[in-house]
Biopython code that builds the backbone (N, CA, C, O; Angstrom):
import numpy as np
from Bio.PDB.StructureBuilder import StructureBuilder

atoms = [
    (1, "UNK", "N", (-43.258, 136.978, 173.789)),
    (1, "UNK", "CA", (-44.336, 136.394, 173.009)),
    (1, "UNK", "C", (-44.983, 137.456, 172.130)),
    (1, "UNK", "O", (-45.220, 138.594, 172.535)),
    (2, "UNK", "N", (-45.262, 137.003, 170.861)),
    (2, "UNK", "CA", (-45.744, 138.153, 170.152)),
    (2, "UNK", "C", (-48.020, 138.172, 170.586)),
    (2, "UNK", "O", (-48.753, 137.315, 171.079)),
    (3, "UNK", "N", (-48.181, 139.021, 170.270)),
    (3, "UNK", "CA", (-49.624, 139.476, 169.897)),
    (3, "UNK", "C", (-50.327, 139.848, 168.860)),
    (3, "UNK", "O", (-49.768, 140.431, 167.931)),
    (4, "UNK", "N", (-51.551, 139.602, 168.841)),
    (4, "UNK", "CA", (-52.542, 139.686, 167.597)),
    (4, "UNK", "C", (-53.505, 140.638, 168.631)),
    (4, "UNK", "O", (-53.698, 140.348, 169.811)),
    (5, "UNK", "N", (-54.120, 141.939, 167.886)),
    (5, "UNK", "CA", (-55.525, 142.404, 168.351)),
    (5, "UNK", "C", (-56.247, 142.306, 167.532)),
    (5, "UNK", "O", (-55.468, 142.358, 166.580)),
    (6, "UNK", "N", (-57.427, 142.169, 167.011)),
    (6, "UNK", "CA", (-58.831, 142.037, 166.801)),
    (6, "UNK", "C", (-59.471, 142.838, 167.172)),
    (6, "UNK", "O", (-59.802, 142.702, 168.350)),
    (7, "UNK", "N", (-60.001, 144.082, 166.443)),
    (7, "UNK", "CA", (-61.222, 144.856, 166.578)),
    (7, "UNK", "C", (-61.995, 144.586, 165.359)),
    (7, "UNK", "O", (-61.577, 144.561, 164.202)),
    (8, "UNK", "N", (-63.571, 144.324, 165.937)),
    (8, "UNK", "CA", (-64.525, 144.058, 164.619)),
    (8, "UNK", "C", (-65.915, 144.294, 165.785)),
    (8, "UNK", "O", (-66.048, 144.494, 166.992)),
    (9, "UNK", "N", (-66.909, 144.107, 164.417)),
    (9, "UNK", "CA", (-67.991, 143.888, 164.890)),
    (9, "UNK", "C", (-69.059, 142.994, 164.484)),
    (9, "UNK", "O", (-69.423, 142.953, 163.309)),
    (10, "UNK", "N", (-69.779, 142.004, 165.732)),
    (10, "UNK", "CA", (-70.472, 141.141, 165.298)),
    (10, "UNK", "C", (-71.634, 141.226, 165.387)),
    (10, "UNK", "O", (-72.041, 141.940, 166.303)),
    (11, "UNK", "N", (-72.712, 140.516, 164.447)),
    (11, "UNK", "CA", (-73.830, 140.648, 164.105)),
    (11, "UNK", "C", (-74.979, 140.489, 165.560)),
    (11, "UNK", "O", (-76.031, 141.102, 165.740)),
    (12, "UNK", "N", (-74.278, 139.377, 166.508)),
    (12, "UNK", "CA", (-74.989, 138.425, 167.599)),
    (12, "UNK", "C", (-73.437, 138.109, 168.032)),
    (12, "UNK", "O", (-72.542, 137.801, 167.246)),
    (13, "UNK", "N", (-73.298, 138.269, 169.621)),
    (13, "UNK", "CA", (-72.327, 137.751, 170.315)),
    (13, "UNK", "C", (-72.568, 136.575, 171.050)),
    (13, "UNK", "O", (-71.568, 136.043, 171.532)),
    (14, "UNK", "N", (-73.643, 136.053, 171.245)),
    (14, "UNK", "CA", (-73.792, 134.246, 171.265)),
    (14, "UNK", "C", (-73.305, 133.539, 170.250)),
    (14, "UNK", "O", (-72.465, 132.646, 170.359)),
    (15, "UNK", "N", (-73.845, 133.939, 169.184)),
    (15, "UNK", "CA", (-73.691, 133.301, 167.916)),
    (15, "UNK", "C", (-71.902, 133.391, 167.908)),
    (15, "UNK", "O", (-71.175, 132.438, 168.188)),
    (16, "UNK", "N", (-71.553, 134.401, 167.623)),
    (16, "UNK", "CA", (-69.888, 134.883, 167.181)),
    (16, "UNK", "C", (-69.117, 133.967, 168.905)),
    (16, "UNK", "O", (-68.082, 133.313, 168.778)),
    (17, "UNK", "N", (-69.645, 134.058, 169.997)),
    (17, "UNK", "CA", (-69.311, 133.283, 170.959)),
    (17, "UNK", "C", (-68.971, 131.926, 170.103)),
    (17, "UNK", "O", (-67.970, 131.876, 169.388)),
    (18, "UNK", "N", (-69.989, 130.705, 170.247)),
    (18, "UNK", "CA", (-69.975, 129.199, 169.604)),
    (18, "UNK", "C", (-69.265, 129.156, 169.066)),
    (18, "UNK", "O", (-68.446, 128.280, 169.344)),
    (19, "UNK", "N", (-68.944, 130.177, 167.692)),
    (19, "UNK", "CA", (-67.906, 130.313, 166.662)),
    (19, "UNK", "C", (-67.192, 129.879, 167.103)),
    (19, "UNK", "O", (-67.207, 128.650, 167.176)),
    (20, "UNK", "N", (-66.063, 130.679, 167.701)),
    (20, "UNK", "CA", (-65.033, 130.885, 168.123)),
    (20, "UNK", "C", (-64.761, 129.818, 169.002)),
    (20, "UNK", "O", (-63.748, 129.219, 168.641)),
    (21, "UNK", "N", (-65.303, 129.328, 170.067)),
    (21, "UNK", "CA", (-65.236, 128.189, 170.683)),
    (21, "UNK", "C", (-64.839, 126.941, 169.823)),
    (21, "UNK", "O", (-63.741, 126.385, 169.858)),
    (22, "UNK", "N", (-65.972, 126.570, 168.999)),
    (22, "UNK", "CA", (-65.883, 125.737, 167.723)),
    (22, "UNK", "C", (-64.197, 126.081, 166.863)),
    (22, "UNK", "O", (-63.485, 125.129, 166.544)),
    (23, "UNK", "N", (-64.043, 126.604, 166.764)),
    (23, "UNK", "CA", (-62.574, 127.269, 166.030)),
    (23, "UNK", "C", (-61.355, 127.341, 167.213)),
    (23, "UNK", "O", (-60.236, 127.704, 166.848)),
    (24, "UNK", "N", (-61.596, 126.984, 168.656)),
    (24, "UNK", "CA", (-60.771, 126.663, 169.022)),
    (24, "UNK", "C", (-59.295, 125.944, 168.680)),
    (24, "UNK", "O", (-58.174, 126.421, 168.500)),
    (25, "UNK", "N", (-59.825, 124.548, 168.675)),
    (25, "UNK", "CA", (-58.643, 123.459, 168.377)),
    (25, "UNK", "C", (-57.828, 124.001, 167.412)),
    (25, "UNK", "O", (-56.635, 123.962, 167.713)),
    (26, "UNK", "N", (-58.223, 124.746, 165.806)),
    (26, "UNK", "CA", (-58.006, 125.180, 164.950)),
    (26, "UNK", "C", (-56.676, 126.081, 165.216)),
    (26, "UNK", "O", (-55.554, 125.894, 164.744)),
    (27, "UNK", "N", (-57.159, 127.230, 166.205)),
    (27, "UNK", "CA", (-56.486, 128.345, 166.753)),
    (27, "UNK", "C", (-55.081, 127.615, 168.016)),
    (27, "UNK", "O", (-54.243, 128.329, 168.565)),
    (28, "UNK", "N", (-55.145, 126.762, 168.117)),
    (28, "UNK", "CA", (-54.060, 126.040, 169.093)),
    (28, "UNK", "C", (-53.313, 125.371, 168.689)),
    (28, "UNK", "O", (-52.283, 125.109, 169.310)),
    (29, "UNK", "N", (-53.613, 124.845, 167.431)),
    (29, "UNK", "CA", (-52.758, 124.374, 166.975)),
    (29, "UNK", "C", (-52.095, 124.875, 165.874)),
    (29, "UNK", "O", (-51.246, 124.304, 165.191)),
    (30, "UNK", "N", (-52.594, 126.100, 165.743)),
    (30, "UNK", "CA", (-51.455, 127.027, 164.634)),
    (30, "UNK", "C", (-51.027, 127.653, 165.711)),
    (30, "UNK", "O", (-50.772, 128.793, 165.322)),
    (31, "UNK", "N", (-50.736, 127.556, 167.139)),
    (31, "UNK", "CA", (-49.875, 128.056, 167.850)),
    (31, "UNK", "C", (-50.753, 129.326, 169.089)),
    (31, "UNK", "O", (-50.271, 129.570, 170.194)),
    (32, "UNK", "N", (-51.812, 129.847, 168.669)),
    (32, "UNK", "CA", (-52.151, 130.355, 169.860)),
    (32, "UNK", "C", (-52.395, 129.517, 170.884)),
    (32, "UNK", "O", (-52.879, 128.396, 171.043)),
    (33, "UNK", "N", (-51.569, 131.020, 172.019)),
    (33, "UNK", "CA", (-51.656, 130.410, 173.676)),
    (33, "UNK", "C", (-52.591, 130.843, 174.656)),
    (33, "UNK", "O", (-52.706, 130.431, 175.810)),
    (34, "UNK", "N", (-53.495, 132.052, 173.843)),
    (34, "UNK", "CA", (-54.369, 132.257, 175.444)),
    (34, "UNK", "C", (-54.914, 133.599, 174.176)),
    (34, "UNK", "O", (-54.345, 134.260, 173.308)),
    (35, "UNK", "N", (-56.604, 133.452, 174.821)),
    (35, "UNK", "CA", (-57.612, 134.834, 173.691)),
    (35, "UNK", "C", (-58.092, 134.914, 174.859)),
    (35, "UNK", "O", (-58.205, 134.119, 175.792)),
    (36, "UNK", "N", (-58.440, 136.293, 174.640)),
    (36, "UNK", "CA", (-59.382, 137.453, 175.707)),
    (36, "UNK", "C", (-60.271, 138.080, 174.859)),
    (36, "UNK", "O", (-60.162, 138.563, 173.732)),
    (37, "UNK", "N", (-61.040, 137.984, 175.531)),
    (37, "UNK", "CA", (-62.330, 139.190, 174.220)),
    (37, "UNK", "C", (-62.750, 140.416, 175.232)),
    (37, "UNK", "O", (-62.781, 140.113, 176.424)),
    (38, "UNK", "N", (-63.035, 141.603, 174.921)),
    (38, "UNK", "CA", (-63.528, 142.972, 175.498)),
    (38, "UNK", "C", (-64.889, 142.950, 174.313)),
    (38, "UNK", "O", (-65.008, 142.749, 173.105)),
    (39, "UNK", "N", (-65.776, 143.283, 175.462)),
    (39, "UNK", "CA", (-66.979, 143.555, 174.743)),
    (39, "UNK", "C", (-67.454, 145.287, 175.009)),
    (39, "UNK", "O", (-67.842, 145.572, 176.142)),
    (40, "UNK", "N", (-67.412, 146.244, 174.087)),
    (40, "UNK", "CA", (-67.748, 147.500, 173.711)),
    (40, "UNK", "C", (-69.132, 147.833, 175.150)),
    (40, "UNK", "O", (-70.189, 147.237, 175.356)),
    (41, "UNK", "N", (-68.491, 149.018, 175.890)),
    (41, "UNK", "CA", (-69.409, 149.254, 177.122)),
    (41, "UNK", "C", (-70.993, 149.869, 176.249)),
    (41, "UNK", "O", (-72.074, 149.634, 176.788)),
    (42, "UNK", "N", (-70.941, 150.563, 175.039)),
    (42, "UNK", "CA", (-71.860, 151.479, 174.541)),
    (42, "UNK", "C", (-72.412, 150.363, 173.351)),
    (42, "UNK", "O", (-73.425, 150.774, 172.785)),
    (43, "UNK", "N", (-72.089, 149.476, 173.036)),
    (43, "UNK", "CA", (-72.429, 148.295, 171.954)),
    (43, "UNK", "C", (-71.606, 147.292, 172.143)),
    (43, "UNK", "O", (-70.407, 147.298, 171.865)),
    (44, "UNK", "N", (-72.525, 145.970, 172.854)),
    (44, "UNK", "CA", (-71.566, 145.059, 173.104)),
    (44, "UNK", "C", (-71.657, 144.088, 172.342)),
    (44, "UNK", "O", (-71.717, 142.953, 172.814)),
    (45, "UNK", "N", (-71.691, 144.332, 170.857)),
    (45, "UNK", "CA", (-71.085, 143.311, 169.895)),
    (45, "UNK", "C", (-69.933, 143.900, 169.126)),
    (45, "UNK", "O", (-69.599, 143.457, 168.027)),
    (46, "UNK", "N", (-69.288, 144.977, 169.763)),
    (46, "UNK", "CA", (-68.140, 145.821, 169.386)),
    (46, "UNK", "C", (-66.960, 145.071, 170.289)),
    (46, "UNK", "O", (-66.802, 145.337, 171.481)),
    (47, "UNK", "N", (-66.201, 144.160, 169.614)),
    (47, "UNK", "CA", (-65.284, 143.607, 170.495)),
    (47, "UNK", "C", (-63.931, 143.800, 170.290)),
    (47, "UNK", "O", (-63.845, 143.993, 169.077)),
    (48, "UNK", "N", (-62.837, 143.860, 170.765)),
    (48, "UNK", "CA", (-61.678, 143.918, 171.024)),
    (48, "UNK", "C", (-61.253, 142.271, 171.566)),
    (48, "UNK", "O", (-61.564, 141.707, 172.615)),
    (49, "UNK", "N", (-60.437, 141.785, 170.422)),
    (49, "UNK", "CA", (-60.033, 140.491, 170.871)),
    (49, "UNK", "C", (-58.221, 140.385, 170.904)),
    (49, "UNK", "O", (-57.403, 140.892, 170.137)),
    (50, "UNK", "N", (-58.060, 139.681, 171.886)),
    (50, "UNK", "CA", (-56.220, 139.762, 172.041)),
    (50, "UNK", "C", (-55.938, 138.610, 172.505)),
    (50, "UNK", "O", (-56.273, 138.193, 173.614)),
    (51, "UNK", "N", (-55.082, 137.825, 171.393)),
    (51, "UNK", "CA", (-54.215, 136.645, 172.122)),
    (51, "UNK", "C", (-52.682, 136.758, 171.513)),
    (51, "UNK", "O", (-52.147, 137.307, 170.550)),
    (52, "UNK", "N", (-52.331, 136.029, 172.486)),
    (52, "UNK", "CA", (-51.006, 135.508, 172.544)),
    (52, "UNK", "C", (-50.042, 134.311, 172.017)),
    (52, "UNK", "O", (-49.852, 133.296, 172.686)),
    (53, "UNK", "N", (-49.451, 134.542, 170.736)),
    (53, "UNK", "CA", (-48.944, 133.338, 170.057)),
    (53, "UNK", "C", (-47.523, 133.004, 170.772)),
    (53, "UNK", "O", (-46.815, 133.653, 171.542)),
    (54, "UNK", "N", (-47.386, 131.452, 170.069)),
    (54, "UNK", "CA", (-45.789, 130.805, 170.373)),
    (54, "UNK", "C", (-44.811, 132.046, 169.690)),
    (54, "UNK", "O", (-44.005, 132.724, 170.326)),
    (55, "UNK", "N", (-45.111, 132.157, 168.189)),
    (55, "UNK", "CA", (-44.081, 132.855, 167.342)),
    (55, "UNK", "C", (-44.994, 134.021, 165.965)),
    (55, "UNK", "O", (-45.984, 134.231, 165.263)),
    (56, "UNK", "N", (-44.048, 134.307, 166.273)),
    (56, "UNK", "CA", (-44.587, 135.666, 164.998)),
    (56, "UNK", "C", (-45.055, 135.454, 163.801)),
    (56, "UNK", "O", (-45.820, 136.114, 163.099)),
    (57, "UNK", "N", (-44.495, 134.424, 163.634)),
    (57, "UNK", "CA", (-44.343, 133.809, 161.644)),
    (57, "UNK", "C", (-45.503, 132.720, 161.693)),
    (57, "UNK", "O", (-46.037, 132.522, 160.602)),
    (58, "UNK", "N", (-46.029, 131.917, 162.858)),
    (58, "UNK", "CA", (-46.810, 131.507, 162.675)),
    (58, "UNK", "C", (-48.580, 132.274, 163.328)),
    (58, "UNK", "O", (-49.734, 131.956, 163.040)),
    (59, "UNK", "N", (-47.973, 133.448, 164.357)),
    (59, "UNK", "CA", (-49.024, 134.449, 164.280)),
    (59, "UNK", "C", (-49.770, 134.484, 163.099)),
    (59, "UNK", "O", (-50.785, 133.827, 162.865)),
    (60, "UNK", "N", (-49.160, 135.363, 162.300)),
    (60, "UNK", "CA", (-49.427, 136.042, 160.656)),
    (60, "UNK", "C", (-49.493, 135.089, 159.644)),
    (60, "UNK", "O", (-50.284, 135.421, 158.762)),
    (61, "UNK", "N", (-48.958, 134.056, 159.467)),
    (61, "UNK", "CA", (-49.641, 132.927, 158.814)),
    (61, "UNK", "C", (-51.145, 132.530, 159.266)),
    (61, "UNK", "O", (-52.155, 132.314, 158.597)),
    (62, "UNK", "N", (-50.901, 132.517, 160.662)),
    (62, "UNK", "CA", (-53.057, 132.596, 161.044)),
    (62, "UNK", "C", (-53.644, 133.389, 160.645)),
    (62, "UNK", "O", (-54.580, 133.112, 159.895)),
    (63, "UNK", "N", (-53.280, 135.007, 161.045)),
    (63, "UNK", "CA", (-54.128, 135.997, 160.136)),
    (63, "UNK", "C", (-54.333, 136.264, 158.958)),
    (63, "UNK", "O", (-54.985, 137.257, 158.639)),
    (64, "UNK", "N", (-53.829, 135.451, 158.106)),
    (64, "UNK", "CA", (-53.577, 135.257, 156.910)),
    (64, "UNK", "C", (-54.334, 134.455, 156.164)),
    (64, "UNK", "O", (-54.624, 134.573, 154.974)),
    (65, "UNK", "N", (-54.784, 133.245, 157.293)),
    (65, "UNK", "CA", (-55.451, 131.946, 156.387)),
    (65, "UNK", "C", (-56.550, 132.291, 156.007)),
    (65, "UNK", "O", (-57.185, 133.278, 156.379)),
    (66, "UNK", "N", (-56.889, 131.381, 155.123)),
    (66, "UNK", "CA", (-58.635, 131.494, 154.148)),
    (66, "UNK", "C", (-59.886, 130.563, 155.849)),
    (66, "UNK", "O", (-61.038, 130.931, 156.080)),
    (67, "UNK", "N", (-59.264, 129.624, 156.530)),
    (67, "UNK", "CA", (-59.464, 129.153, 157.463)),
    (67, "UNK", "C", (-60.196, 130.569, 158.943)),
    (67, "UNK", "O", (-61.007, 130.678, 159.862)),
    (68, "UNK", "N", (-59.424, 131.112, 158.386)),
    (68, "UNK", "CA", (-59.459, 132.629, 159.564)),
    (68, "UNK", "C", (-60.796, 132.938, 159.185)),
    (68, "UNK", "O", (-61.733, 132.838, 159.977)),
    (69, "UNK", "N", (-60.962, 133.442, 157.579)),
    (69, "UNK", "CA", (-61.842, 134.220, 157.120)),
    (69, "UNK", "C", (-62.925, 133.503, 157.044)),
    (69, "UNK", "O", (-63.989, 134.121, 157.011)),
    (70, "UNK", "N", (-62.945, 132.327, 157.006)),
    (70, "UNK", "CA", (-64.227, 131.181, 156.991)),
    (70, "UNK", "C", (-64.972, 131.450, 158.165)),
    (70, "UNK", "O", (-66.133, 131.819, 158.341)),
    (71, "UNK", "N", (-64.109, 131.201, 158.868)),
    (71, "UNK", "CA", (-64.791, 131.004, 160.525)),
    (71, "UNK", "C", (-65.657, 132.455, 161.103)),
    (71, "UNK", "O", (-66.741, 132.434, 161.686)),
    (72, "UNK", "N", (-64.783, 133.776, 160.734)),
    (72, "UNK", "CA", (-65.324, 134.538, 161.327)),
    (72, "UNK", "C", (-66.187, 135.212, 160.565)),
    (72, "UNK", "O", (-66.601, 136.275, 161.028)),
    (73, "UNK", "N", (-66.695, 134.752, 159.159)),
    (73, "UNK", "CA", (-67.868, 134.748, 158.343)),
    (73, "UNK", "C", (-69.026, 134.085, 159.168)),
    (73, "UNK", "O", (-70.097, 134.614, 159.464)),
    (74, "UNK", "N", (-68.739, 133.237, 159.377)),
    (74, "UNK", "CA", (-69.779, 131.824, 159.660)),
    (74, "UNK", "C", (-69.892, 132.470, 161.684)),
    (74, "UNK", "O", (-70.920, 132.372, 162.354)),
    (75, "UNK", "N", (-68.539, 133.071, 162.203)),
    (75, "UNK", "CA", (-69.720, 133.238, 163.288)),
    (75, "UNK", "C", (-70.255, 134.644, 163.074)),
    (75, "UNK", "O", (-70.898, 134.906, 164.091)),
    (76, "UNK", "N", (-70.287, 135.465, 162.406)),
    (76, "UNK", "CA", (-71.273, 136.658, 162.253)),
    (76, "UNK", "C", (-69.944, 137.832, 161.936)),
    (76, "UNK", "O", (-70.494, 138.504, 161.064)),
    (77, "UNK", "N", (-68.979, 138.268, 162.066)),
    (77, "UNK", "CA", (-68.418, 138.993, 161.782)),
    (77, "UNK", "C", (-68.776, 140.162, 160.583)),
    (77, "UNK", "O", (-68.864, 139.871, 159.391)),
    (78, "UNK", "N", (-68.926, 141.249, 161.016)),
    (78, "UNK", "CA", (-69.740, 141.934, 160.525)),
    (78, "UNK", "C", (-68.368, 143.415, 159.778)),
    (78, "UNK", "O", (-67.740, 144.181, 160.508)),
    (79, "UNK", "N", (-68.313, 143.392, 158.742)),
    (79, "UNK", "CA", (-67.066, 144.608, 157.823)),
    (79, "UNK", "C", (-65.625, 143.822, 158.279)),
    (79, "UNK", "O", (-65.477, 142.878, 159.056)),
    (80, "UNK", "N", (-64.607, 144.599, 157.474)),
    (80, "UNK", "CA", (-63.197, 144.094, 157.765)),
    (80, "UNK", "C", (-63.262, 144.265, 159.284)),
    (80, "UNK", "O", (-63.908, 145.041, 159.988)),
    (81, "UNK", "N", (-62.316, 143.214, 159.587)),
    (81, "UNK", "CA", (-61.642, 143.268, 160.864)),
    (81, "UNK", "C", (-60.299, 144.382, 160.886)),
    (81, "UNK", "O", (-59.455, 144.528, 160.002)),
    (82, "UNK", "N", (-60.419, 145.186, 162.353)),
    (82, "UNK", "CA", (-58.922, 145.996, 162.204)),
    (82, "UNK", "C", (-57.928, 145.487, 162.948)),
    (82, "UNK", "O", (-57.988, 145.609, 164.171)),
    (83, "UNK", "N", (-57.016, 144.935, 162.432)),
    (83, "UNK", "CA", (-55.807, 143.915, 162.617)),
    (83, "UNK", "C", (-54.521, 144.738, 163.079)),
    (83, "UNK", "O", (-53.981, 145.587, 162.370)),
    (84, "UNK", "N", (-54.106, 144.385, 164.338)),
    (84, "UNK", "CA", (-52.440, 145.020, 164.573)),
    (84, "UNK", "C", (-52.024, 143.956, 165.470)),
    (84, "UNK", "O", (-52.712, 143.284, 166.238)),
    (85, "UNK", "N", (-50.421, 143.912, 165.170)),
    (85, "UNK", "CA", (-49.421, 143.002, 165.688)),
    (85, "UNK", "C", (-48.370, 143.699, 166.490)),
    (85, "UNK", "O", (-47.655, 144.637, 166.136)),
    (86, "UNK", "N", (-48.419, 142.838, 168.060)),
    (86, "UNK", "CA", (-47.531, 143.403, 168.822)),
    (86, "UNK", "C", (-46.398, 142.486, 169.162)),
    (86, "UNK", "O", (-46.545, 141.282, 168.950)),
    (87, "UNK", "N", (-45.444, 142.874, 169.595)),
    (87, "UNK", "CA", (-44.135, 142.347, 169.884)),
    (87, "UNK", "C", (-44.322, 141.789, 171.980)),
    (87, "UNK", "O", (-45.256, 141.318, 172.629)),
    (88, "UNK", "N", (-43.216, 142.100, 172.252)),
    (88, "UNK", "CA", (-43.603, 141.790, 174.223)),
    (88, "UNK", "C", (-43.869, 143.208, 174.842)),
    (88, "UNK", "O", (-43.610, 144.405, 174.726)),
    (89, "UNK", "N", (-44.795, 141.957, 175.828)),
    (89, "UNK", "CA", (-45.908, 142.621, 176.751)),
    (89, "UNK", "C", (-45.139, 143.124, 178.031)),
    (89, "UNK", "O", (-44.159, 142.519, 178.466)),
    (90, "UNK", "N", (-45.505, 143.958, 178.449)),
    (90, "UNK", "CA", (-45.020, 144.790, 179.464)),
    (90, "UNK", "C", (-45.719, 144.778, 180.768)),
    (90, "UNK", "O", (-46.373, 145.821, 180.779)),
    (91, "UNK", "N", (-45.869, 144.295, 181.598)),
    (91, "UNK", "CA", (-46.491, 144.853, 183.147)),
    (91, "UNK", "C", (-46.103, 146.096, 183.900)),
    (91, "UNK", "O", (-44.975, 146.041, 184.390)),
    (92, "UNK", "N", (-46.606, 146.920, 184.052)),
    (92, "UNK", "CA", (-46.527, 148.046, 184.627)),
    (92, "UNK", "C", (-47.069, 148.427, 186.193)),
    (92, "UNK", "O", (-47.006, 149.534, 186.727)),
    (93, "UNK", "N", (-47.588, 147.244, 186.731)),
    (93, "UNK", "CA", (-48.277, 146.959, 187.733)),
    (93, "UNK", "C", (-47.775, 147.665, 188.703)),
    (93, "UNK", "O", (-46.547, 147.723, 188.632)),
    (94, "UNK", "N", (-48.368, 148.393, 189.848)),
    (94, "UNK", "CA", (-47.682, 148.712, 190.719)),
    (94, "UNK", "C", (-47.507, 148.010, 191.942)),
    (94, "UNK", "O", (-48.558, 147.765, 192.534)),
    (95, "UNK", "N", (-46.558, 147.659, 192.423)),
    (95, "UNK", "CA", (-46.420, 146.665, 193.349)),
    (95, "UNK", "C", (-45.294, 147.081, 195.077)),
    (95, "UNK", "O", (-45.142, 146.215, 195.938)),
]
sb = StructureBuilder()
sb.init_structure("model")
sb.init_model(0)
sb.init_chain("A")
sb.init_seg("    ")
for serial, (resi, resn, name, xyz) in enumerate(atoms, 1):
    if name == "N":
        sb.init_residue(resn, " ", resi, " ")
    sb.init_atom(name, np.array(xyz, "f"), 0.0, 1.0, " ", f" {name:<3s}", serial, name[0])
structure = sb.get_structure()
């Protein structure tokens, strides 16, 4: 499964919360399967966000849309977002 990370920063993390909730359905049906958010230990509207798409081509068609940039205007998103794309995930777990 490929990956999307998300580092940015938001204005209000309630607010940028709703967002994103609200932008759900949106995000599932261009194919994401599962978002995690990390909130910054020293500023916690410094987030690290990571989900997991069906396919690559429709990954980057999401990061791509004017739809993307709407939403994370409107929930507070604060300067460019820093965007990287990963390929498969690895467990390293010790077991």
């Amino acid at each position: 499964m490929p990956y999307i990370m998300i580092r940015h920063k938001v204005a209000n993390y309630a607010q940028w919360k709703r967002g994103v909730k609200a932008f759900a359905p949106f995000r599932q049906a261009s194919g994401e399967k599962c978002f995690y958010v990390c909130r910054g230990s020293q500023d916690p509207n410094e987030l690290l966000v990571w989900c997991e798409w069906d396919t690559t081509a429709r990954m980057k068609k999401f990061a791509k849309s004017r739809e993307l940039r709407q939403a994370m205007k409107g929930a507070g998103v604060i300067g460019k977002p820093e965007v990287s794309f990963y390929g498969k995930m690895e467990s390293l777990n010790a077991t």
